[in-house]
Each structure stands twice: as C-alpha cells, then as structure tokens.
MILOPA-68133 format. One line per field, with one value per residue (C-alpha): x, y, z; residue in three letters; residue number from 0. Coordinates in steps of 0.05 Angstrom, whole numbers, plus 5000, padded with zeros to 4 digits. Last residue first. Layout:
X = c(X ...)
Y = c(Y ...)
Z = c(Z ...)
type = c(ALA ...)
seq = c(NUM ...)
***
This chain:
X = c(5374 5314 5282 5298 5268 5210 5206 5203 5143 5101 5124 5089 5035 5025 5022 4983 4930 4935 4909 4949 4966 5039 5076 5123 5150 5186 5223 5272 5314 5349 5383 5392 5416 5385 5397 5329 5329 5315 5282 5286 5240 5214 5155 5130 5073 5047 4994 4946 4991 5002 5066 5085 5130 5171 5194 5191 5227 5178 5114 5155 5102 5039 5075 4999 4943 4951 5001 4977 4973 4999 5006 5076 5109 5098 5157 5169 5216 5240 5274 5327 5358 5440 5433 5366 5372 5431 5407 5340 5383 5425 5358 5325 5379 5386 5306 5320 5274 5225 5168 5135 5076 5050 5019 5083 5065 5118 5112 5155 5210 5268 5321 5378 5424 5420 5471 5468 5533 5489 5498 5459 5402 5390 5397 5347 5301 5298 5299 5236 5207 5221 5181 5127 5109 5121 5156 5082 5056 5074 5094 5148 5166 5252 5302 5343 5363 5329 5279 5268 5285 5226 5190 5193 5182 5118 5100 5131 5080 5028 5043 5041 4976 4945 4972 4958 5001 4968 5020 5073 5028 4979 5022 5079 5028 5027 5107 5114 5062 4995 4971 4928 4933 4917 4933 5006 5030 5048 5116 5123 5060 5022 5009 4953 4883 4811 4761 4682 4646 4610 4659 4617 4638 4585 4625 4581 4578 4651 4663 4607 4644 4711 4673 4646 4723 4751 4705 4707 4780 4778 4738 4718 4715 4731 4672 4659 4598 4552 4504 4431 4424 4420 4449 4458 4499 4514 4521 4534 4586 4563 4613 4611 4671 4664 4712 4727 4654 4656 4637 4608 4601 4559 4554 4516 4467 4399 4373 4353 4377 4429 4430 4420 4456 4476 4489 4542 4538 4587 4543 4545 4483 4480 4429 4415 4347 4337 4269 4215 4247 4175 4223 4267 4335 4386 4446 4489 4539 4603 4648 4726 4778 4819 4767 4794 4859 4867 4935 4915 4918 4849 4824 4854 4806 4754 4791 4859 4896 4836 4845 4910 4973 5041 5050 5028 4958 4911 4957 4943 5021 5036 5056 5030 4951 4956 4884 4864 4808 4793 4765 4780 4782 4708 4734 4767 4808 4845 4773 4737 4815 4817 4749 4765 4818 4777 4729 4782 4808 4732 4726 4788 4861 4898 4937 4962 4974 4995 4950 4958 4896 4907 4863 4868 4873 4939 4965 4937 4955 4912 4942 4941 5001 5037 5086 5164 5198 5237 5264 5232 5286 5310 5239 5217 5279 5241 5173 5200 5242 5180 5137 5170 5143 5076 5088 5165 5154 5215 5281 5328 5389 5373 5351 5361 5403 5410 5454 5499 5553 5540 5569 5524 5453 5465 5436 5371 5358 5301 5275 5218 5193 5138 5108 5176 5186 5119 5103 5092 5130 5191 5204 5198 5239 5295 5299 5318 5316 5262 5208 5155 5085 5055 4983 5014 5086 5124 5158 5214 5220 5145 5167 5220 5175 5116 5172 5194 5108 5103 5170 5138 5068 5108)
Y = c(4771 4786 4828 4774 4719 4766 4773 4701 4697 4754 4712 4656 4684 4719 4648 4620 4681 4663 4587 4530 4504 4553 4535 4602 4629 4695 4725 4797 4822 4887 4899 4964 4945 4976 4913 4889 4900 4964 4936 4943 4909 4856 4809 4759 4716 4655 4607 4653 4725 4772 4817 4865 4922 4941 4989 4964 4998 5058 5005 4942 4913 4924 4862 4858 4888 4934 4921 4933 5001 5014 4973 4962 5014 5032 5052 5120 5151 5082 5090 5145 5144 5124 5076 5058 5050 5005 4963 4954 4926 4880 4856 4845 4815 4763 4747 4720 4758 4729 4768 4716 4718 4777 4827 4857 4925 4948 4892 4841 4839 4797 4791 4746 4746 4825 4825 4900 4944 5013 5017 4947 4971 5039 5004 4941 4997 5038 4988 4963 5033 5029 4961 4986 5046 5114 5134 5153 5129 5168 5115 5091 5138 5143 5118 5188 5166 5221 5214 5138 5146 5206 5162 5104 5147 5154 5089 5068 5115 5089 5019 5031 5074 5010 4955 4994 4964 5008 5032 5030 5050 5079 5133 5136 5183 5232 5235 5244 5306 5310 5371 5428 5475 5524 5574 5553 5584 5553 5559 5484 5460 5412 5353 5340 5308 5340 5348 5362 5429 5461 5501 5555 5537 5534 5520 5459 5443 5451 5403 5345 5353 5331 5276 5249 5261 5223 5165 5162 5157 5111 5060 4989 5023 4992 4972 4989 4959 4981 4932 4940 4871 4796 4782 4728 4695 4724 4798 4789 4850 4881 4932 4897 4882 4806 4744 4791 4774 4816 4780 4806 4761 4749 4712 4751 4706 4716 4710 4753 4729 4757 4743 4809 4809 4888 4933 4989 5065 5122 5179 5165 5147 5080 5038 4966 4941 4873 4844 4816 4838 4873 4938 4923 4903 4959 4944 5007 5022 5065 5081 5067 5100 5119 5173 5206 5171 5178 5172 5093 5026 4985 4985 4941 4902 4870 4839 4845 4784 4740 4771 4743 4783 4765 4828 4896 4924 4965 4995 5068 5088 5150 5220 5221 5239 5315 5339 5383 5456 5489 5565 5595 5682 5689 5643 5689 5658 5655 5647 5601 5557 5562 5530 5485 5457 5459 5414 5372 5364 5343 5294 5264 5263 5213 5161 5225 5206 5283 5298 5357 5398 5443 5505 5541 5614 5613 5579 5572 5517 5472 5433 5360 5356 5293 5326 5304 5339 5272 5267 5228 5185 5163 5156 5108 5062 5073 5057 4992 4972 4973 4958 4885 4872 4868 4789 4767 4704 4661 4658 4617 4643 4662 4595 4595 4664 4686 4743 4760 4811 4874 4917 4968 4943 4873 4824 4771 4732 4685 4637 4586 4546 4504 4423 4398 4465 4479 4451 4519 4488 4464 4541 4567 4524 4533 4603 4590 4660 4634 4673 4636 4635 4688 4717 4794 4810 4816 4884 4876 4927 4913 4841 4872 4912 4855 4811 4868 4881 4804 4814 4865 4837 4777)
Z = c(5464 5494 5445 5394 5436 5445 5367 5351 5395 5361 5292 5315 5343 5279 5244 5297 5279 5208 5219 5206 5146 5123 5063 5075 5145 5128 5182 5175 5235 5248 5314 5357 5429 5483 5528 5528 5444 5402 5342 5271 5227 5183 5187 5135 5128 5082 5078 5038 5032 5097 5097 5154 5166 5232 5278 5347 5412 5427 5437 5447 5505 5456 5408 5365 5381 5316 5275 5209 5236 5297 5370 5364 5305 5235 5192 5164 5209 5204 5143 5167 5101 5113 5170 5173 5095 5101 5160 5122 5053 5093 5138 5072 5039 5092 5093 5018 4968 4922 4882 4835 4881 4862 4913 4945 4930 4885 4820 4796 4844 4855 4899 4930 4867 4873 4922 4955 4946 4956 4881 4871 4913 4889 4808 4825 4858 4783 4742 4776 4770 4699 4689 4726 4673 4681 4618 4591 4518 4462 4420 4459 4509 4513 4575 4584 4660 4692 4658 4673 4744 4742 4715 4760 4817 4800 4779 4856 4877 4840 4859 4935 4943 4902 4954 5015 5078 5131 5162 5094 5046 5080 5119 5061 5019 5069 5084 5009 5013 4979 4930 4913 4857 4810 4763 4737 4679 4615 4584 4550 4535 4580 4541 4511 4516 4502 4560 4524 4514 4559 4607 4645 4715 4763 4814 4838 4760 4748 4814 4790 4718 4747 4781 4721 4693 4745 4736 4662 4666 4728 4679 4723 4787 4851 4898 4968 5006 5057 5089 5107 5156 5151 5088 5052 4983 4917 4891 4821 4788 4714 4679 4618 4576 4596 4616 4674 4711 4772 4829 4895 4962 5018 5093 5133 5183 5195 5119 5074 5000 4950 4876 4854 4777 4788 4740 4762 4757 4763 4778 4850 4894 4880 4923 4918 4942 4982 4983 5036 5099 5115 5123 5058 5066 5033 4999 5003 4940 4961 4903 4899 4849 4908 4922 4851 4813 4744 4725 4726 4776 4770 4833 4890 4939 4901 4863 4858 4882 4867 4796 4785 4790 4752 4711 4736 4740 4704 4654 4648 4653 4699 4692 4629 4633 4612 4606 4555 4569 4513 4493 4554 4547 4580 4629 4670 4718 4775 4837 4789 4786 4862 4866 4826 4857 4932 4895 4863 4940 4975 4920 4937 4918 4968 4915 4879 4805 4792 4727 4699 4681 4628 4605 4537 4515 4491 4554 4624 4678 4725 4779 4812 4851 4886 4928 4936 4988 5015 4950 4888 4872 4942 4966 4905 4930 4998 4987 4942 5004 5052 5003 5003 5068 5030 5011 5014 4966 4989 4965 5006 5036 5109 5112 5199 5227 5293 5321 5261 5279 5235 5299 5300 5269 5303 5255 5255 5205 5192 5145 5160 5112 5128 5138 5183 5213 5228 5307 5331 5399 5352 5323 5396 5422 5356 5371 5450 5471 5522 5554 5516 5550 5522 5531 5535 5535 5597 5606 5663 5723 5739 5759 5805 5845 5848 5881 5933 5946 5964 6004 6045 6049 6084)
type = c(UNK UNK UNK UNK UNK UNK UNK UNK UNK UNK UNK UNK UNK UNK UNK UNK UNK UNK UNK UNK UNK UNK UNK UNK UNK UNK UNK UNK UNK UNK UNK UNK UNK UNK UNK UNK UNK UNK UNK UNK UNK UNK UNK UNK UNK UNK UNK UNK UNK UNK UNK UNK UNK UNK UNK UNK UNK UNK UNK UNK UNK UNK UNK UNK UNK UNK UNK UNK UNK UNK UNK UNK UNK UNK UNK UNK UNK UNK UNK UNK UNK UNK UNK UNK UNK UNK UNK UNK UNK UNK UNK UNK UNK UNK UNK UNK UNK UNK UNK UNK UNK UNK UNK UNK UNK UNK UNK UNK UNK UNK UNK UNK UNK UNK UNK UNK UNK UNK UNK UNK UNK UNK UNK UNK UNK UNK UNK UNK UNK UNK UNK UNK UNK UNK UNK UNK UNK UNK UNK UNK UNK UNK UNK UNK UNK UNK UNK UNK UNK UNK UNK UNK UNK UNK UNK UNK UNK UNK UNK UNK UNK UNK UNK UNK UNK UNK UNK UNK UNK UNK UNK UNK UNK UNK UNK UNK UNK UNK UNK UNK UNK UNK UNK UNK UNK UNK UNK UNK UNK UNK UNK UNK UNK UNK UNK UNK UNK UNK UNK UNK UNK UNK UNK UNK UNK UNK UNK UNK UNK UNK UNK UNK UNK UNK UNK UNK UNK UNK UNK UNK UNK UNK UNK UNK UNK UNK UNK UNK UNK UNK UNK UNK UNK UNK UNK UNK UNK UNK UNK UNK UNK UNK UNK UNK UNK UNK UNK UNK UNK UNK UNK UNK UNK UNK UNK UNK UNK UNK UNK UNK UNK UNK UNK UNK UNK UNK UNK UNK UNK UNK UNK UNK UNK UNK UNK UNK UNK UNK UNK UNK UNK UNK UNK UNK UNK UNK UNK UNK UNK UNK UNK UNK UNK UNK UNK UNK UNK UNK UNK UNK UNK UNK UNK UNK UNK UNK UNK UNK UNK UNK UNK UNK UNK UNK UNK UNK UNK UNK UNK UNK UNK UNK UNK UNK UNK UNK UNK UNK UNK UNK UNK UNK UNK UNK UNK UNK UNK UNK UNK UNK UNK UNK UNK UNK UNK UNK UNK UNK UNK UNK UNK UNK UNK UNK UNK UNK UNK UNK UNK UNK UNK UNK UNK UNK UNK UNK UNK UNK UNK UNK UNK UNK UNK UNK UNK UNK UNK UNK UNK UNK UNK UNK UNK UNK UNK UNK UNK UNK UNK UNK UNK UNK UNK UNK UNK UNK UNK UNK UNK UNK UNK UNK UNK UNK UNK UNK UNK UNK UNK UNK UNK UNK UNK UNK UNK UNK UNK UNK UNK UNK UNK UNK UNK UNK UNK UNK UNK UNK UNK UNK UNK UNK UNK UNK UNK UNK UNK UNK UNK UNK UNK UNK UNK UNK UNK UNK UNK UNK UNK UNK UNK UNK UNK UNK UNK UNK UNK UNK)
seq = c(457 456 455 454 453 452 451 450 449 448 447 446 445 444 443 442 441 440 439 438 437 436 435 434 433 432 431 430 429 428 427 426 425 424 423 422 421 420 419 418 417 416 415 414 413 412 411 410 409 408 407 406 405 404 403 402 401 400 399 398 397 396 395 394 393 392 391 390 389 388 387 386 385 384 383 382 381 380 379 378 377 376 375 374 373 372 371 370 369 368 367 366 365 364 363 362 361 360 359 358 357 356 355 354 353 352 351 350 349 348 347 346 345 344 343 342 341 340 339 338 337 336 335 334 333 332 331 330 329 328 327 326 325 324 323 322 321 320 319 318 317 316 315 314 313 312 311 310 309 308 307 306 305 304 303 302 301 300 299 298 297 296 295 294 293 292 291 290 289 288 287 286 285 284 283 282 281 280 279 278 277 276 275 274 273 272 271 270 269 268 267 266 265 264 263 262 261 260 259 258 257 256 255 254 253 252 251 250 249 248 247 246 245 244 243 242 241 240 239 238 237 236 235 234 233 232 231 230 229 228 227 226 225 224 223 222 221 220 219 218 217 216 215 214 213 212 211 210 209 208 207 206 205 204 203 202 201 200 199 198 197 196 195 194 193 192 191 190 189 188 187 186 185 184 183 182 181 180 179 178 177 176 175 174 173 172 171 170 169 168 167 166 165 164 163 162 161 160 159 158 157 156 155 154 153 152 151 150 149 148 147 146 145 144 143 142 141 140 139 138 137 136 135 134 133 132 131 130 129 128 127 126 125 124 123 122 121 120 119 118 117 116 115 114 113 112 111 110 109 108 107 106 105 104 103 102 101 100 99 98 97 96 95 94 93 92 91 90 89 88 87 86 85 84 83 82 81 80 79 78 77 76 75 74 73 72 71 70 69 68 67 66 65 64 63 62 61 60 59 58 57 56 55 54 53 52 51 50 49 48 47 46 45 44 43 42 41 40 39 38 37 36 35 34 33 32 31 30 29 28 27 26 25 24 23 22 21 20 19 18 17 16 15 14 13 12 11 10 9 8 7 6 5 4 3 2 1 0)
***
C-alpha cells in the first residue's frame, strides 16, 4: 500500500500544479463560463504557436480594446530599435570659451546621489577661476507635462509632471507626524522644494486619507483629507521639475563647494565643446521599471527620447526652438517600426507610451503578431518580466522559467501578454484583454491566471 501511495505521489510531482486552482481543463470556453463575464465583459484572446504561426485559440481577436500598460511592452521596444541596445541616458557637463554646460539626458533614474557624484567629477576637471557662465541645454525632451488624452485621476498622485528635468523621479518625501498626546498632526518637509498644505486630516484608529492638488489653481497647495492612525510617509510629485532640478543642482555645488554664484542661463551646447563630466543609465537599466515594474513616467521619457532621435533622423524640423522630442514624434516613430515589419496598422492606436490613456486600442491579434516578430527578430523577452517578478509577483509561481509576460491594470479592465513555453515545450505567444469588467481585480487576475494554465496545457 505505502508503495503505491509513494508511486501516485511520484507521478503527481512529475506535473507542476498551480497554486489554489481548480481548473485543469484546456477547455477555454469553461473557464470563460465559470468567471461568469462573458455576457457583462469583453474578452479577447489569441493565442499562436511562435514556430509554426498555427493559431491555437482565438475569441474577438479583432476588436479594439484599451490595451492598458501592456502597450509599454511594444512602445519599450519600438524606442529600443531606435535608440540601440547601447543607448545611455547621460547627464554631462562640457567646456567652451570659458563657459560651463550641463546637458540634460532625460534619465528616468538620475538621483541625488548621481548629480552629486557629477559634480564631483566636474570640481575634480576644472578650474573655475576661468568659468564665467554656466547654461543648461534642456532639448532632448519636450517640457509638456503629459500627453494628450489623460485626466488627472490618471496622473495624480502617481506620475509627475513629464520634463527634461528629471532628479529623484521628480518625487519628494513629506512625513505626517501624530503628535505624542495624539492631539495634532504636523507635516514635515525636509527638502527645499516646498508645498502648502490645507491640513484637513484627523487622528483616528483607522487610516483612511487622501491628498488633492487643486488644478483649477497655479498654486502649489495639495489638501490632505481624511484619518490617520499612525506617522505616515507620503510621496508627492513636484509641481515645477525645473525649479526642482535646479534646487537640487545648487544643493550639489554647495556640498562641493563650488564657487559658481551667479544664476543657470539656457543654451544649447555649442558645437566643439569638450566633455568634462559625466554619469549615466544604461538601456537595459531603464527597461527594469518600465517593463517589471510597469512605470508610467520611466516609460514616456523614454519613448520622448527615442522620439527625437526618430525625428532627427528623419529631418522632421523644431518649431520655434522648441525640442524634436515631443510624443507625437515618438508615435510616428512606433507606427513606422511596426508598419515596416508588415504589421496592420488598422488594429492599433496609440496616444501616448505608457498605456495610461484610454484612447489607446489595440486588437489582442496584433499584439501577439507584433510580440512574435520582436521575439523572433529582437530578443524581447530578454527584457520581459517573468512568474513570480515584478508586476507579477504571486502570481503563475508554477511557470517560473517558462513565462514571459507584461501586464496592464486600468478600473474594470486588464490585459496580459506574453510568451510562454507550454507542457510540451512548445513556444506560443498569447495576448488577453478582458474589458467592462464588475467584479473585483483579484477575479480578474484569477481569470487571466486560469486562461494561462489552459494555454500551458495545450
């Protein structure tokens, strides 16, 4: 008996059963009927054998439906084919005629700890005895906060405004501290950027709070409204990056002790200057938080980026001075990869490069076309998160090695899209969007989770 007990155990451990599921079906249409959201929902899926482009499963593979952040996905990798897999986002100083300028690299990751380290390198190249000015050169990207077709629930409090300017991710830390007789609340800014608060907040034993920025207004004043039951830390985008960049510019010059007292002017770098400094953040660094960790301002600068390079490249003009690297070229630029890779462009269309707006549509058939042409000809998943990473985290722990995938989230909607190495160690790319959705998000990843074992069993 313990024999045959220990046979059955044996057998079970040869097949990986996924976690708090009950489907073990490759019945597609069971699993759609169990979630009960066909008849309320839209679910598209479409799922195609990487190798032999034979079509596996497919239900509104057509219809356009709001992609959410799987679109950075294809927006990360248009950018990639522009930039190069080399690409670094540099912030460096050069030297001509006596002057200093700082050029601007619109890297998502430059911190505090990185202009620091800049400056230091510029103490340690020059003499400033000779330095009468020092410009900045703000072109690479356009200073437009954010791209058409967003509403302010999309981007507050989550996504700071998107500029060349980019220190800390344009974020500060303000910590709301309860009082030891619990008898008021006091806010605490330690940075030199500054806020005014409307303190609405009371103690209470729960934590249920919320900060509002009034947009109707120029004034950089947020309300803090609800309870709190403890200190809490909070992270708030800037309202100016400029002045934030160049507050923390100053912070480094004064750590340095940098003998520079006159104000930053603006120009371009001039042809022939010399490089004196540098630090900078790879392609492959950048990708992490976009495409792990889904991050919707990481993702627009980059596709700003690449945008004018495409736009150089391509001999599209500045109007009035202002920088080539604007949304609108970047979308030029991903409708142009896609279209030469012999993509239909009647199922697709974006408005931005993080996914945000809801005016972005794609049909789940040109996603999986479009993903089995960039596995195939740029090694996309080398940049994809897997089971159990990122966005992904907890979820599909059984595919660990086998799943490469990226998510979207919106209210009421989700999307998942990815390449996965099935049961029978066959490659197959699969895209699901399930739109109009009531329930609650974690049904909604269940969902999705349960679609994926059928694939993985197919």
């Amino acid at each position: 008996m313990l024999k045959k007990f220990l046979l059955v155990l044996f057998i079970l451990s040869l097949f990986p059963l996924r976690a708090n599921s009950a489907i073990f079906s490759y019945d597609f249409a069971k699993v759609i009927s169990q979630q009960d959201i066909d008849g309320s929902s839209t679910v598209s899926i479409y799922v195609k054998d990487i190798k032999t482009s034979k079509v596996l499963y497919s239900k509104n593979e057509n219809k356009l439906l709001n992609t959410a952040s799987s679109l950075k996905l294809f927006t990360f990798a248009s950018a990639l084919n522009t930039l190069g897999n080399d690409y670094k986002f540099v912030t460096a100083f050069y030297i001509h005629g006596g002057n200093l300028y700082l050029k601007l690299g619109a890297d998502p990751l430059l911190s505090r700890s990185d202009l620091y380290e800049l400056v230091s390198k510029l103490k340690k190249s020059v003499d400033f005895k000779n330095i009468k000015y020092i410009y900045i050169d703000d072109k690479i990207i356009s200073n437009v906060p954010y791209p058409d077709g967003w509403c302010i629930d999309d981007f507050w409090p989550s996504i700071a405004p998107i500029s060349p300017y980019i220190i800390d991710g344009n974020k500060v830390r303000v910590r709301l501290i309860i009082s030891s007789d619990r008898d008021s609340i006091n806010i605490v800014q330690n940075d030199k950027y500054r806020f005014s608060f409307i303190n609405q907040l009371q103690i209470s034993d729960e934590n249920d709070f919320d900060f509002v920025k009034n947009y109707s207004s120029m004034q950089n004043v947020i309300t803090l409204k609800g309870q709190i039951s403890h200190d809490e830390d909070i992270v708030i985008p800037v309202s100016d990056p400029k002045y934030f960049f160049i507050a923390r510019l100053e912070n480094a010059f004064g750590k340095y002790s940098i003998p520079y007292s006159d104000k930053f002017y603006f120009k371009e770098v001039p042809n022939g200057a010399k490089k004196v400094a540098s630090v900078f953040h790879t392609i492959d660094e950048v990708s992490v938080p976009i495409l792990k960790y889904s991050d919707n301002f990481s993702s627009e600068v980059l596709f700003r980026v690449a945008g004018a390079k495409y736009a150089k490249e391509n001999g599209i003009k500045s109007f009035n001075g202002l920088s080539i690297g604007t949304t609108k070229n970047a979308i030029e630029m991903f409708y142009s990869f896609y279209k030469n890779a012999g993509l239909d462009m009647r199922y697709i269309k974006i408005v931005d490069g993080s996914g945000v707006s809801r005016y972005n549509a794609a049909s789940t058939k040109w996603l999986v076309d479009a993903l089995i042409m960039l596995d195939k000809k740029k090694n996309i998943r080398d940049f994809m998160e897997g089971a159990d990473e990122g966005t992904l985290k907890k979820r599909l722990r059984y595919l660990k090695g086998n799943l490469w995938a990226k998510t979207g989230t919106h209210q009421g909607l989700s999307s998942l899209v990815g390449v996965l190495k099935t049961r029978k160690k066959n490659d197959v790319a699969f895209g699901i969007i399930i739109q109009c959705f009531t329930k609650s998000a974690k049904s909604l990843k269940t969902f999705e989770d349960d679609i994926v074992d059928c694939i993985f069993n197919l």
